[in-house]
C-alpha positions as CSV (number, residue, x, y, z in Angstrom):
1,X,7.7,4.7,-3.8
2,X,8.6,7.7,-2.0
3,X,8.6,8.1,1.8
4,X,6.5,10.9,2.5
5,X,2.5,11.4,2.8
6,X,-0.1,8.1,2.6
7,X,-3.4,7.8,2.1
8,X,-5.5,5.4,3.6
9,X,-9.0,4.9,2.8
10,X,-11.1,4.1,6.3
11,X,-11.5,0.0,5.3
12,X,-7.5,-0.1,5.4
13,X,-6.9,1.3,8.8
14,X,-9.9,-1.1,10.3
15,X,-7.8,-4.2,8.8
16,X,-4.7,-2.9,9.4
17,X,-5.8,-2.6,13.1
18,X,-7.7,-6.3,12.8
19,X,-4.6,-7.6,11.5
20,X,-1.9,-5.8,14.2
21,X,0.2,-3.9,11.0
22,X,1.8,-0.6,11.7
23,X,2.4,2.7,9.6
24,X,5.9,1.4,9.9
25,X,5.3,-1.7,8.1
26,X,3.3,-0.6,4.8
27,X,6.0,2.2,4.6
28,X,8.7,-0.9,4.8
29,X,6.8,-2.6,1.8
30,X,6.5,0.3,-0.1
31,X,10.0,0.9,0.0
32,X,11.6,-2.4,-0.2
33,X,8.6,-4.9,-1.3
34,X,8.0,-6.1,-4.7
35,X,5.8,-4.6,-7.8
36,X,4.3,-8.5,-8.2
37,X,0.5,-7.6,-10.2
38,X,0.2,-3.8,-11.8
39,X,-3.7,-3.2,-12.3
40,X,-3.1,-0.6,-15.0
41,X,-6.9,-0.1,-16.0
42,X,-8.3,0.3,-12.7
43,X,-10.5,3.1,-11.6
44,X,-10.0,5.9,-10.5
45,X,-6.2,5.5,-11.1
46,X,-4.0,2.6,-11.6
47,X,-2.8,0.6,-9.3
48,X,-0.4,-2.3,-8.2
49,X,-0.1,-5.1,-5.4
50,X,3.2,-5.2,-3.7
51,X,4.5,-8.0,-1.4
52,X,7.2,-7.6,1.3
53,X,8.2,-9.4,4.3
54,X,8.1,-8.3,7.9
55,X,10.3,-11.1,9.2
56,X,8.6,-14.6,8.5
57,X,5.2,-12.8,7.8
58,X,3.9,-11.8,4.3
59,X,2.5,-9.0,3.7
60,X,0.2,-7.8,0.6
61,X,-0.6,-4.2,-0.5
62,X,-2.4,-2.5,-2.8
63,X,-2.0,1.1,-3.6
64,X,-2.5,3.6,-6.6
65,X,-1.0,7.0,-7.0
66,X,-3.9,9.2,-6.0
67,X,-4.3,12.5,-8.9
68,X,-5.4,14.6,-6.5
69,X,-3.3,14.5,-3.4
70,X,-0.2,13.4,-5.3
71,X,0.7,10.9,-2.9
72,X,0.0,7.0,-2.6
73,X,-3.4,5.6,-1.9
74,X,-3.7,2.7,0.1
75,X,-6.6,0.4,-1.2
């Protein structure tokens, strides 16, 4: 997944903030987490769950490749 620009729909940043994970954390999954469900039929785009670890702590994200932006869409 590469590095540069994220999208994040408004419902992602609320948990994100509920649940205390940082920008630098979904970047770390992205990177170095694990492809472990691809939703190829979902709408608008497909998409895929990825887990990675931050320390002892799971973490689960979904994200498609947004057509429009070109850059990955966190769901």
């Amino acid at each position: 997944m590469p590095s540069g620009r994220l999208i994040f729909r408004v419902h992602v940043i609320q948990r994100m903030f509920q649940r205390r994970i940082r920008l630098n954390d979904i970047r770390h999954i992205l990177s170095k987490g694990e492809v472990i469900e691809d939703y190829p039929d979902d709408t608008p785009y497909p998409s895929r769950l990825v887990l990675g670890w931050r320390g002892t702590r799971p973490l689960h994200v979904v994200v498609d490749w947004d057509g429009v932006e070109h850059a990955p869409c966190m769901l």
